[in-house]
LOSEKOL-280016 format. One record per residue (C-alpha): residue in one letter; x, y, z. Coordinates in Angstrom, 3 decimals. Last residue first. Layout:
N
resn->A	px->X	py->Y	pz->Z .
...
END
This chain:
331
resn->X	px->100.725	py->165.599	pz->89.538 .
resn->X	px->104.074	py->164.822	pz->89.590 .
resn->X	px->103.072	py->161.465	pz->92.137 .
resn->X	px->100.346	py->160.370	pz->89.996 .
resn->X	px->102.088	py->160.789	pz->86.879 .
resn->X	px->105.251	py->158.921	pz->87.990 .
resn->X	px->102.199	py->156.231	pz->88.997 .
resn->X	px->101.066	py->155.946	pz->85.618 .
resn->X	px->104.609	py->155.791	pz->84.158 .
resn->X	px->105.540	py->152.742	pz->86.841 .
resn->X	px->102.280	py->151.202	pz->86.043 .
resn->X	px->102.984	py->151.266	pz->82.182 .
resn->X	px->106.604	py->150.115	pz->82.842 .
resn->X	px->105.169	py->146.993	pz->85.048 .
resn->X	px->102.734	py->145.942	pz->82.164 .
resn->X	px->104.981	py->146.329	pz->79.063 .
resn->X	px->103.465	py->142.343	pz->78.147 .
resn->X	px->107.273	py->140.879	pz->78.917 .
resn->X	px->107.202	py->142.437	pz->82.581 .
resn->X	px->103.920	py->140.317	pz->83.513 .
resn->X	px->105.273	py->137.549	pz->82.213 .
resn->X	px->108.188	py->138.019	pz->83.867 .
resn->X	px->106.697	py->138.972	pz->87.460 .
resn->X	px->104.866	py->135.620	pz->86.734 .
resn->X	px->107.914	py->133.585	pz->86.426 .
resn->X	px->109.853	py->134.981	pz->89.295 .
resn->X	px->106.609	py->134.166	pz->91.269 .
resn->X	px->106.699	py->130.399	pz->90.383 .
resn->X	px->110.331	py->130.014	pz->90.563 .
resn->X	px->110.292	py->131.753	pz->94.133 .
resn->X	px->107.556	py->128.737	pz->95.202 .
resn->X	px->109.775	py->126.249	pz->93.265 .
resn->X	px->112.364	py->127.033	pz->95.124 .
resn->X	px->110.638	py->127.279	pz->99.087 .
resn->X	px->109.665	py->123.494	pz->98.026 .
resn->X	px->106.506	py->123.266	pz->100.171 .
resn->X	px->104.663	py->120.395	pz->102.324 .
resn->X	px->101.083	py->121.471	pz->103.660 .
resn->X	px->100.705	py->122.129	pz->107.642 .
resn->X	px->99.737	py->120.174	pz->110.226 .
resn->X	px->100.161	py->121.021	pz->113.822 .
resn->X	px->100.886	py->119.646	pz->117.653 .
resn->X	px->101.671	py->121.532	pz->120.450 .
resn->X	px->104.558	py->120.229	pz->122.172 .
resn->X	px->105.976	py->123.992	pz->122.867 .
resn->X	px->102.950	py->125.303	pz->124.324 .
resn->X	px->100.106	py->127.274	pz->123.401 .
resn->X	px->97.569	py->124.211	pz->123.406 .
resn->X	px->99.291	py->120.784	pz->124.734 .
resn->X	px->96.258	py->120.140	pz->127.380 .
resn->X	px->96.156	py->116.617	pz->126.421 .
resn->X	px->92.291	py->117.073	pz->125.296 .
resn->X	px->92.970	py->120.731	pz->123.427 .
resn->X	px->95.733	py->119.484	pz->121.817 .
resn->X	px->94.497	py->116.598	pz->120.355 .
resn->X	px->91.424	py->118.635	pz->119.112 .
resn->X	px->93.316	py->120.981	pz->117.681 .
resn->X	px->95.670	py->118.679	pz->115.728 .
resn->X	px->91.955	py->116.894	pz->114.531 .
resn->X	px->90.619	py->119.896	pz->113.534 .
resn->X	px->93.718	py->120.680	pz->111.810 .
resn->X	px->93.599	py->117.441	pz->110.011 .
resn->X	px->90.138	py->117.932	pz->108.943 .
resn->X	px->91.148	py->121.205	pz->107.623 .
resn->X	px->94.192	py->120.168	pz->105.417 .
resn->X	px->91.933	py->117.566	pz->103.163 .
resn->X	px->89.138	py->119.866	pz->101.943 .
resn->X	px->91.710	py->122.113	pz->101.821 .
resn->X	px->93.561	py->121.023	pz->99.235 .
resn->X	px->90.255	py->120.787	pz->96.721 .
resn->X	px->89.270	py->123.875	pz->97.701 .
resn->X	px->92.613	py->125.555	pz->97.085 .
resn->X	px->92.815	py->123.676	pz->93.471 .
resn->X	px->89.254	py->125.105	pz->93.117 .
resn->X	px->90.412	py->129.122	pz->93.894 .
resn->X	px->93.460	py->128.595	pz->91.868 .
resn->X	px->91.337	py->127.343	pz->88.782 .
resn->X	px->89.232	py->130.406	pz->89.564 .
resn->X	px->91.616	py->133.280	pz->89.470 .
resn->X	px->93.906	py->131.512	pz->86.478 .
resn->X	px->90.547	py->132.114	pz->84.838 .
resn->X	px->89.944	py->135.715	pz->85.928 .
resn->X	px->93.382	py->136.470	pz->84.921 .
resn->X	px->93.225	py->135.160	pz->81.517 .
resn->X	px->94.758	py->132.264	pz->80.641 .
resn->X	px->98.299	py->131.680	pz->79.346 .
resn->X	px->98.899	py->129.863	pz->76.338 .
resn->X	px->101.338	py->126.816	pz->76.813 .
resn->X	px->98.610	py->124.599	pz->77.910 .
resn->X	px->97.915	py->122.553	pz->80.837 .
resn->X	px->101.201	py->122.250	pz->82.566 .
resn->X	px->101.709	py->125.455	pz->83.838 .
resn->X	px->97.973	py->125.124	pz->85.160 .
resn->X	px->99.028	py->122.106	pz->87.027 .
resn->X	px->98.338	py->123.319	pz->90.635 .
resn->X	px->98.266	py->120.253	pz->92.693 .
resn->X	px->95.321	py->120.359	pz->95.761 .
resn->X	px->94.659	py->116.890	pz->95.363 .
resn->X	px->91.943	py->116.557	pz->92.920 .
resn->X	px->94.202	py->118.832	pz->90.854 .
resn->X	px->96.925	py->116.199	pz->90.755 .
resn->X	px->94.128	py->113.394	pz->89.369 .
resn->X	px->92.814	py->116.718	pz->86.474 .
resn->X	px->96.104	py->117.436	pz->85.688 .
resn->X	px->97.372	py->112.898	pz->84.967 .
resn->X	px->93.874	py->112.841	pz->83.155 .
resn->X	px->94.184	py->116.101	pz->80.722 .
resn->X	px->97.448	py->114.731	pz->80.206 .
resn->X	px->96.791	py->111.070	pz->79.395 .
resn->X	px->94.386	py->112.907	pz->76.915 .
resn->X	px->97.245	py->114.912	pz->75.166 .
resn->X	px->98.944	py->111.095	pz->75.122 .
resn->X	px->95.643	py->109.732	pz->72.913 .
resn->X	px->95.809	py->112.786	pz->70.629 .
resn->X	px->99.505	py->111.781	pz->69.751 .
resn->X	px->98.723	py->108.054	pz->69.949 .
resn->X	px->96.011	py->108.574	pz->66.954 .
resn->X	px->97.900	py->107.127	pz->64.265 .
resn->X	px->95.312	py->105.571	pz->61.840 .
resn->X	px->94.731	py->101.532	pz->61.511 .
resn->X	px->94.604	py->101.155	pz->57.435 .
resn->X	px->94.105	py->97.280	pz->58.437 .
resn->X	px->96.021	py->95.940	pz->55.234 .
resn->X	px->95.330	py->92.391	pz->54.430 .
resn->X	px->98.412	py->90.241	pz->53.796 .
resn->X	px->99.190	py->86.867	pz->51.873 .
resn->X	px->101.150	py->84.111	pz->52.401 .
resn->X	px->101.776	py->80.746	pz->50.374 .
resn->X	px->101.236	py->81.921	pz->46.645 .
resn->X	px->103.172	py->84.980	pz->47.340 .
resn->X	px->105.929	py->82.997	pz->48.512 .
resn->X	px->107.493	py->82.129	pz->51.886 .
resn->X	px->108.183	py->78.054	pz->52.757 .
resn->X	px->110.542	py->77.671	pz->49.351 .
resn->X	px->112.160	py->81.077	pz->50.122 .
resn->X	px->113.457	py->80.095	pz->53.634 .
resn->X	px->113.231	py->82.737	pz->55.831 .
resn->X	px->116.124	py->85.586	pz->56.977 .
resn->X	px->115.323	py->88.372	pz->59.018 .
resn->X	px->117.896	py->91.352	pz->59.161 .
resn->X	px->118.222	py->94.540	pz->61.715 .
resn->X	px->116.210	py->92.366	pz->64.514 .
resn->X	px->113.722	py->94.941	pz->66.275 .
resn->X	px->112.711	py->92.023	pz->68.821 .
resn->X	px->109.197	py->92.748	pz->66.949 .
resn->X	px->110.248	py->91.972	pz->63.739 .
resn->X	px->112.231	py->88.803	pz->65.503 .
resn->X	px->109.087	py->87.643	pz->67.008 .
resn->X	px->107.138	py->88.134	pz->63.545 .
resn->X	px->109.695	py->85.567	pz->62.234 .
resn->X	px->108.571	py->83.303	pz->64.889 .
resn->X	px->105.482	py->83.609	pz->64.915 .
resn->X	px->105.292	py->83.187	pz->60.808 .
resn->X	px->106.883	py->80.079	pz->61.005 .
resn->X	px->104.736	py->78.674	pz->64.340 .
resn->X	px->101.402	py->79.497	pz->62.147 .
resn->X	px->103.324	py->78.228	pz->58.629 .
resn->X	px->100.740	py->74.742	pz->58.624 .
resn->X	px->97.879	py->76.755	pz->59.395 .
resn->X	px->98.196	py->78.263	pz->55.894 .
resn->X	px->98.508	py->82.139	pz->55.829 .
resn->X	px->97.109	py->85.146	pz->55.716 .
resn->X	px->98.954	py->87.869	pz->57.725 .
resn->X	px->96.973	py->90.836	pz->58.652 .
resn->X	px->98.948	py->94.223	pz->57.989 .
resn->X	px->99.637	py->97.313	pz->59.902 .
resn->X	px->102.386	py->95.847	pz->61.866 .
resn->X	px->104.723	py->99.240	pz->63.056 .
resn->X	px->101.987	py->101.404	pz->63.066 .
resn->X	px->100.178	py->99.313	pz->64.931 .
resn->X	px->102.214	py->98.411	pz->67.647 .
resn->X	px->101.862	py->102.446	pz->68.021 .
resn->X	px->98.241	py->102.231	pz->68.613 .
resn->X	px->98.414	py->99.410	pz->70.837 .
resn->X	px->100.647	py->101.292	pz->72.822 .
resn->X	px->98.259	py->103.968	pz->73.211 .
resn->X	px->95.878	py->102.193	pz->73.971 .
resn->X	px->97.783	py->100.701	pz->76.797 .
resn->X	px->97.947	py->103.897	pz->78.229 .
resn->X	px->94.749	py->105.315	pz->78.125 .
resn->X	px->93.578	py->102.378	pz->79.658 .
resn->X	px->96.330	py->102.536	pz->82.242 .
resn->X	px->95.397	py->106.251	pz->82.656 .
resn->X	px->92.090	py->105.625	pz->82.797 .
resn->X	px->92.534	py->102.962	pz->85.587 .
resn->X	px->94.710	py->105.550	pz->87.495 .
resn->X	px->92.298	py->107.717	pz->87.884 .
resn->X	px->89.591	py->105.232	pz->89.126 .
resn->X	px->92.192	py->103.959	pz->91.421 .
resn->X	px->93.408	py->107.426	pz->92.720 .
resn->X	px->89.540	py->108.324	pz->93.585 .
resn->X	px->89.155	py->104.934	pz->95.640 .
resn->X	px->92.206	py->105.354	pz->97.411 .
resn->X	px->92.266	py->108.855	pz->98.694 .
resn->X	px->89.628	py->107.231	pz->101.694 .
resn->X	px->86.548	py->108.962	pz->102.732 .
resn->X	px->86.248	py->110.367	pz->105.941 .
resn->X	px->83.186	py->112.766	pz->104.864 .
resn->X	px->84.877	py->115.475	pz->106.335 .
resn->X	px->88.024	py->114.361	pz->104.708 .
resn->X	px->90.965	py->112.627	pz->105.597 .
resn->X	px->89.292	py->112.370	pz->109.111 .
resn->X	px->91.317	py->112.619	pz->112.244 .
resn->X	px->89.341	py->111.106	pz->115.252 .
resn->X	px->90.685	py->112.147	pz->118.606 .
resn->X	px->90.718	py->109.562	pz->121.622 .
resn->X	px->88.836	py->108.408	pz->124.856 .
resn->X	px->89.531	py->106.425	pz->127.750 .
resn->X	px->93.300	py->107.584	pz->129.292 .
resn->X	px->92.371	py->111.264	pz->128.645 .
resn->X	px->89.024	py->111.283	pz->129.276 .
resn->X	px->89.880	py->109.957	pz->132.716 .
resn->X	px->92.088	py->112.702	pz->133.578 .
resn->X	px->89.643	py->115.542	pz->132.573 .
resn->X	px->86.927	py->113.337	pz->134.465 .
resn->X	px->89.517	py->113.518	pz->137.470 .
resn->X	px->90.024	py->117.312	pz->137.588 .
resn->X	px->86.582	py->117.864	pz->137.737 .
resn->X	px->84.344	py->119.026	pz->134.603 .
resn->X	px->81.701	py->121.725	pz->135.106 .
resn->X	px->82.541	py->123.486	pz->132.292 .
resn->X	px->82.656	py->120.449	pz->130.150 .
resn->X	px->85.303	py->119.203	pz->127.564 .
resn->X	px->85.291	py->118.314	pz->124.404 .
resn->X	px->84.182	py->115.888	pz->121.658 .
resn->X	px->86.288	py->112.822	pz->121.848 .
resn->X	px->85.012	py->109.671	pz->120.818 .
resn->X	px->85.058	py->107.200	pz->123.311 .
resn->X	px->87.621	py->104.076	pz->123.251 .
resn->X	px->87.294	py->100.613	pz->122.252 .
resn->X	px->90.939	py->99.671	pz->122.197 .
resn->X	px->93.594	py->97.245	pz->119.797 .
resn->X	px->96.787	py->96.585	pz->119.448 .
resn->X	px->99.323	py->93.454	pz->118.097 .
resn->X	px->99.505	py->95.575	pz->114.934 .
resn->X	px->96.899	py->98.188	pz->114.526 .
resn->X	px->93.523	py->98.779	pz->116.386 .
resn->X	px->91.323	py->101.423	pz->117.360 .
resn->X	px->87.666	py->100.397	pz->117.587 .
resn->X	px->85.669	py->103.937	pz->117.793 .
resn->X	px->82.353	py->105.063	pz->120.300 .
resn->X	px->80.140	py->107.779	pz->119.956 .
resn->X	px->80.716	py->107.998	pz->115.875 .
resn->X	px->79.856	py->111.494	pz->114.996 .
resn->X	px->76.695	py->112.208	pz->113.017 .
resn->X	px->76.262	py->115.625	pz->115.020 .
resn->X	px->73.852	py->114.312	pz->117.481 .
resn->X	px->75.590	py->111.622	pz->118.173 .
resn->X	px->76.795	py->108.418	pz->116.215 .
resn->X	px->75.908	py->104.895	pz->117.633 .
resn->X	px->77.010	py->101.286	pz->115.934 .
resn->X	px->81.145	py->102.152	pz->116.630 .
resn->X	px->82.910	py->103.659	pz->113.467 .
resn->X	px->86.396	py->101.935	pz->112.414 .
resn->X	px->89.647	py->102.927	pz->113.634 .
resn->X	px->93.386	py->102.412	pz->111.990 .
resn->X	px->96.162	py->103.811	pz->114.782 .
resn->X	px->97.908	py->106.939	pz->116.095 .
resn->X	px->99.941	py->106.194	pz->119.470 .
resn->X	px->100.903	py->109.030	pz->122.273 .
resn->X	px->102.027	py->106.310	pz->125.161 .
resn->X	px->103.079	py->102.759	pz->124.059 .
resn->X	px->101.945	py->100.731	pz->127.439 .
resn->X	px->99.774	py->103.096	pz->129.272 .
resn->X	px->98.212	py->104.139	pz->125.866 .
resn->X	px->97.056	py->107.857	pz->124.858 .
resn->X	px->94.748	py->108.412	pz->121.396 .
resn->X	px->94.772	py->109.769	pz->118.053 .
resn->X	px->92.955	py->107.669	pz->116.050 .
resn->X	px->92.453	py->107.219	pz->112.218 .
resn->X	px->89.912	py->107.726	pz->109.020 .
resn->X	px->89.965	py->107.434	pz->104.956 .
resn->X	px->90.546	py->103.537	pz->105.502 .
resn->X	px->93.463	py->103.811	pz->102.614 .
resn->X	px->94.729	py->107.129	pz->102.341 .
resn->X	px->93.871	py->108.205	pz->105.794 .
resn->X	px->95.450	py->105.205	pz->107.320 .
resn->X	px->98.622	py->105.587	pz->105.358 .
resn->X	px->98.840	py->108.964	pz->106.453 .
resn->X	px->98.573	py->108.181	pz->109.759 .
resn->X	px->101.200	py->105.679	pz->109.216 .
resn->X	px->104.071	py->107.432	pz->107.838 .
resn->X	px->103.402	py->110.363	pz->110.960 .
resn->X	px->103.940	py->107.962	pz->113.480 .
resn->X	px->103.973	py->108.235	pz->116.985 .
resn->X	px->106.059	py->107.465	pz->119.690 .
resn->X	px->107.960	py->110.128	pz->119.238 .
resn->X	px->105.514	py->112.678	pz->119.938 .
resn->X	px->104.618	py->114.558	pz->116.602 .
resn->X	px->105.554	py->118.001	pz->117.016 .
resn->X	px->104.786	py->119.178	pz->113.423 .
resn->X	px->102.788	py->117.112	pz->110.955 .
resn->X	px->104.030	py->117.190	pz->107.466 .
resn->X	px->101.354	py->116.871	pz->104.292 .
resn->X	px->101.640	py->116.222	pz->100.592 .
resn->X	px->103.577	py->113.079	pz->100.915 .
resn->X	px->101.292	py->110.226	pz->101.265 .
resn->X	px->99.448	py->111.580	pz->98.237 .
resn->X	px->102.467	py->112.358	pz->96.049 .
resn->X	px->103.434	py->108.419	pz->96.644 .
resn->X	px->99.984	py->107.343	pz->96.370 .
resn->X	px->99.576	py->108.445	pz->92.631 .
resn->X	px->102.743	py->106.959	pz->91.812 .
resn->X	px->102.072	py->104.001	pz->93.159 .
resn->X	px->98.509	py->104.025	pz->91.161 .
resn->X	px->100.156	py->104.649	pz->87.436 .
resn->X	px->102.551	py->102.289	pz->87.863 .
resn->X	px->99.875	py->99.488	pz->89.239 .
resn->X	px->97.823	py->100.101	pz->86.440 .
resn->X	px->100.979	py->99.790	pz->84.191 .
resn->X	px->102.214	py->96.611	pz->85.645 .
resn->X	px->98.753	py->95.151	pz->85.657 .
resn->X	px->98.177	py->95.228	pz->81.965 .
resn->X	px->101.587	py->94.645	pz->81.787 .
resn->X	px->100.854	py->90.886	pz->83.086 .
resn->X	px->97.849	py->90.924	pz->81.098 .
resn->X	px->99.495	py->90.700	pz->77.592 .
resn->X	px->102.318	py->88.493	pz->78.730 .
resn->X	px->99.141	py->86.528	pz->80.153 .
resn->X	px->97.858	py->86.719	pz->76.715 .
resn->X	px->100.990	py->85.188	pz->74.813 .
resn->X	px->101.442	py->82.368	pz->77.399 .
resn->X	px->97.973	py->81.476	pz->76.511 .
resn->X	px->98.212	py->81.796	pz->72.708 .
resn->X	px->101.497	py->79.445	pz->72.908 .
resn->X	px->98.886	py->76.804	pz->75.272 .
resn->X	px->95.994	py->76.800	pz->72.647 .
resn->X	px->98.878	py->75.884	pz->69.549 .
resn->X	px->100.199	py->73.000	pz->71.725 .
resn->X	px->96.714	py->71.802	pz->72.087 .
resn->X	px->96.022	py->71.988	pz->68.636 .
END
């Protein structure tokens, strides 16, 4: 019995070990298009751009700030105990590796500010970038996402396991490790299984079928729906992907419009915080001014427009205007 307990065991934490391999899939990819959606321009060297991002994805905040031993650094922060009157944190803790500062937060400068408070502001206090204005972390939303797609997933394999076993064997307790074994090379894919005819008969083994239906098809359009509405979260547009009719134009309108929203909501804060960074190390208007600005394939951006001038060619739409305006112009 005990021998029998420890083969189901191994046979489960197969089970849960790709579980966790798809989950995990489904999440790396997820953070790779995260961590990659943005470039910052004019960086100083001693910062790094891998890392902010990194920060943002996983704390949902970071520090821009000035060391006297590593110069321009960006690090992890966490929220001191008083905000101000806007909700701001007064004071952040900005650590990393083998670093950390309590520092002010940054909010500007005064009129009536001397030469030396400037200065000192700029060795005591630092910029706050937010990965959203709520400085909430990509991470959570990518794990809920990804969990549905691993559930998804996994049913789906289930589902097609099914198809190729849909039968319950019956047999005597006795012909468990038989019957494993030869259901091990069914599911190897061997081309020929061979048994001994005195341990299989009819009388011996029977089989209940479990009539499970074939729904992996519906279940992968799902995965879809999932995998559009995670990219659209970030500022993706996946309308070519959503279905192969094309919506109208005051749809396409709006699902543009949210996408932008969505991408925004994460470019803005990062201005602020370029702006602010500038503003307090007196970079603005010059060459070392820093920026953020969303990544773009300039290809994909022509293929996009080519595509759309076609469409619009292929419904008579661009001869119609040409003939309208002809008859503008003789008129």
């Amino acid at each position: 019995m005990g021998k029998t307990q420890k083969r189901q065991n191994y046979k489960f934490t197969d089970s849960a070990i790709v579980n966790d391999a798809t989950y995990l899939d489904y999440l790396e990819r997820f953070k790779r298009v995260a961590l990659s959606m943005f470039e910052w321009v004019n960086l100083p060297k001693s910062m790094n751009a891998r890392w902010l991002e990194r920060c943002l994805f996983y704390k949902g905040q970071a520090a821009l700030l000035y060391d006297d031993k590593y110069g321009f650094i960006n690090t992890n922060c966490s929220s001191g105990r008083y905000v101000n009157l806007y909700g701001l944190p007064t004071k952040l803790n900005c650590y990393s590796f083998d670093f950390q500062s309590q520092r002010n937060l940054y909010t500007g400068f005064n009129d009536f500010d001397s030469d030396e408070e400037i200065e000192n502001k700029r060795n005591n206090e630092c910029i706050v970038v937010m990965n959203n204005w709520e400085a909430t972390p990509t991470l959570s939303t990518m794990e809920l996402f990804a969990y549905r797609l691993y559930e998804a997933q996994r049913s789906c394999d289930t589902n097609i396991k099914a198809m190729k076993t849909p039968v319950l064997l019956l047999v005597d307790e006795k012909q468990r490790l038989l019957m494993e074994n030869l259901y091990n090379q069914y599911d190897g894919n061997q081309p020929f299984i061979f048994g001994d005819n005195g341990q299989l008969s009819s009388d011996i083994m029977k089989s209940i079928n479990t009539g499970a239906p074939f729904v992996a098809d519906k279940i992968t359009e799902y995965k879809k729906e999932i995998w559009n509405e995670a990219l659209q979260y970030l500022g993706i547009n996946t309308l070519s992907m959503e279905k192969k009719e094309r919506l109208i134009t005051d749809e396409a309108s709006s699902n543009n419009e949210f996408i932008n929203l969505n991408l925004q909501s994460f470019l803005v804060p990062r201005q602020e915080a370029c702006k602010k960074f500038n503003e307090l190390f007196g970079l603005t208007g010059t060459d070392k001014e820093i920026s953020v600005r969303v990544r773009s394939d300039l290809f994909n951006v022509i293929k996009t427009e080519l595509s759309s001038i076609k469409d619009f060619d292929n419904d008579g739409l661009i001869e119609k205007e040409e003939i309208e305006s002809e008859g503008e112009i003789d008129g």
